[in-house]
Backbone as CSV, one residue per row, in Angstrom:
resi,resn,N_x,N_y,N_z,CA_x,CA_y,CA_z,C_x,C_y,C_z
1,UNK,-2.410,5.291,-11.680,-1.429,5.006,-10.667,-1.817,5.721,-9.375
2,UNK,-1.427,5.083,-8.382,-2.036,5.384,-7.471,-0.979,5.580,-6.530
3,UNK,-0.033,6.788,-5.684,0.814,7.135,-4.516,0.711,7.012,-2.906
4,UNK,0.989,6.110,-2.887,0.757,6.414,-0.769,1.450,6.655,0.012
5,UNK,1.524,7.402,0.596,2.807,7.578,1.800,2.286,6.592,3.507
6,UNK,3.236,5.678,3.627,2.946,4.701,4.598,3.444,5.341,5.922
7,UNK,3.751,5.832,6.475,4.747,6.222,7.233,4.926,5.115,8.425
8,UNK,4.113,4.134,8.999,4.034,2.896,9.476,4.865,1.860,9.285
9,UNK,5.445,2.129,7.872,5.526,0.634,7.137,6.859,1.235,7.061
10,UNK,7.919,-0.247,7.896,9.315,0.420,8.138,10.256,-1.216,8.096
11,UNK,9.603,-2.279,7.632,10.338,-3.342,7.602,9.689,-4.644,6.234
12,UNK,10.488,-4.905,6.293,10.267,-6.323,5.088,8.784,-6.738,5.545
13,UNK,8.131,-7.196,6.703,7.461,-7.964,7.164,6.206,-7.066,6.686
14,UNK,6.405,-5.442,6.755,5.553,-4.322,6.913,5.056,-4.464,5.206
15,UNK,6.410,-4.109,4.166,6.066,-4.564,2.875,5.079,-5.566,2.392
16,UNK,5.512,-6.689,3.247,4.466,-8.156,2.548,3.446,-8.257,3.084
17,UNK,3.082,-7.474,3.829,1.400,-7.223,4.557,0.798,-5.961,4.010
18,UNK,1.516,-4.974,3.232,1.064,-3.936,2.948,0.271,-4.794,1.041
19,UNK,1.822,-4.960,0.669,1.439,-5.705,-0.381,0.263,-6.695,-1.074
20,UNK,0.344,-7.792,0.537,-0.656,-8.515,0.445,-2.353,-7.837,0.629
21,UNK,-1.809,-6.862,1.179,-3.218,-5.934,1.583,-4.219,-5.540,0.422
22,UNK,-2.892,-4.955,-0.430,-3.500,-4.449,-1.575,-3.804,-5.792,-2.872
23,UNK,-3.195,-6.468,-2.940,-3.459,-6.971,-3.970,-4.831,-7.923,-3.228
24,UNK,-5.316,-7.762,-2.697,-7.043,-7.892,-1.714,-8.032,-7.625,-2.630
25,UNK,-7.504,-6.061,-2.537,-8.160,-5.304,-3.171,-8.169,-5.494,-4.962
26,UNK,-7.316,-5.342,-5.263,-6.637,-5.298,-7.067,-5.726,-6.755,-6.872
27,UNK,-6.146,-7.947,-7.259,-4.820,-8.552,-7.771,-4.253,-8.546,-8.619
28,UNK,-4.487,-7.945,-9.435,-3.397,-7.453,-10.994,-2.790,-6.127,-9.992
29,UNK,-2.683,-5.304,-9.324,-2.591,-4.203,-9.285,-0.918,-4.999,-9.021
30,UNK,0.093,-3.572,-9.583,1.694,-3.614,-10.011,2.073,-3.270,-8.175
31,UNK,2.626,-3.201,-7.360,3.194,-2.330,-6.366,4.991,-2.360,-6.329
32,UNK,4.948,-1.478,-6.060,6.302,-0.854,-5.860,6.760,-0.464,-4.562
33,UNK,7.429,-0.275,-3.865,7.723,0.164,-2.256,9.394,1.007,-2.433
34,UNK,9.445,2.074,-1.774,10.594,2.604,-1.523,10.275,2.428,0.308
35,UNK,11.055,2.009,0.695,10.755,1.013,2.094,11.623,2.368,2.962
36,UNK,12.655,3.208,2.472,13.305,4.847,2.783,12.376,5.907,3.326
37,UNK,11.614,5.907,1.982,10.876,6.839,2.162,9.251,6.778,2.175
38,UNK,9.095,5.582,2.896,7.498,5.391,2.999,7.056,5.041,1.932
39,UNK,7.322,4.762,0.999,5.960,5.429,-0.063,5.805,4.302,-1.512
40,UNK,4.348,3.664,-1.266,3.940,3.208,-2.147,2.881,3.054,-3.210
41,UNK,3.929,2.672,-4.912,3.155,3.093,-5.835,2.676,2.163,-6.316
42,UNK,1.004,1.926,-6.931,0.495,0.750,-7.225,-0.173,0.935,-8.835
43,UNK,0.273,0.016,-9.554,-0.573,0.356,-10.992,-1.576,-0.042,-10.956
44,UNK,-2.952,0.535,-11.034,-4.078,-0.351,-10.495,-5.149,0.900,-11.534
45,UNK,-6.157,0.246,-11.752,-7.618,1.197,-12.042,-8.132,1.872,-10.864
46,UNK,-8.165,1.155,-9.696,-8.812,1.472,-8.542,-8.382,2.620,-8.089
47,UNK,-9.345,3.365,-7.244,-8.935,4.863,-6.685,-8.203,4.623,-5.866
48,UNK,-7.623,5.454,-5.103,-7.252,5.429,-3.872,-7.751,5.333,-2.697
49,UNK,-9.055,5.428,-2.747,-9.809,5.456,-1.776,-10.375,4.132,-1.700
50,UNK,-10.011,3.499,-3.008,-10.639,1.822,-2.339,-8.917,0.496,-1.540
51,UNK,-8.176,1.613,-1.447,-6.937,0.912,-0.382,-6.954,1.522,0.666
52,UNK,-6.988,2.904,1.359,-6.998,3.117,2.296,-7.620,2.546,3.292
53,UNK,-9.203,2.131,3.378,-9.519,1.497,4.190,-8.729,0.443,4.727
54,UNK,-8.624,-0.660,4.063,-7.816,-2.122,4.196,-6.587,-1.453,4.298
55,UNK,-5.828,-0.428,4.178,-4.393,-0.253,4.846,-4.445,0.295,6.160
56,UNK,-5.893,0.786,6.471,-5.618,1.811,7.734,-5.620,0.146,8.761
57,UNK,-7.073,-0.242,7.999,-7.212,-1.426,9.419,-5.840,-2.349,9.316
58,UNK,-5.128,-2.083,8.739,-3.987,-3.038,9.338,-2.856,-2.766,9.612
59,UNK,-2.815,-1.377,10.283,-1.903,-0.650,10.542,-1.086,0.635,9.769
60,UNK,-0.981,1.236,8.578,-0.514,1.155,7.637,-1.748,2.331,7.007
61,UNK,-1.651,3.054,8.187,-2.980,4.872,7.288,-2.082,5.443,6.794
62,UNK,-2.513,5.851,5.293,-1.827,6.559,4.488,-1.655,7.999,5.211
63,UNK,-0.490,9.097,5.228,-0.128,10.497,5.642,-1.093,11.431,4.978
């Protein structure tokens, strides 16, 4: 499992681009969003370091 803190990501629209971002990367990967408090959790094999890239370039760098 993999934790991110979005601090960017502050609306519905922000979710389904973050979402779509990742499942880019992992399409099995699970995501979860607390849309409050930034922060999303993804069930995935993949590190973390293979989403950050594709979240930074689209607004959306992990804290």
């Amino acid at each position: 499992m993999v934790e991110l803190i979005l601090p960017t990501m502050t609306c519905g629209h922000c979710v389904k681009t973050v979402t779509e971002t990742i499942h880019r990367i992992d399409a099995a990967a699970e995501v979860s969003v607390d849309l409050p408090t930034h922060r999303v959790r993804i069930e995935t094999n993949q590190p973390a370091e293979a989403f950050v890239p594709a979240l930074t370039e689209e607004g959306y760098a992990p804290a």
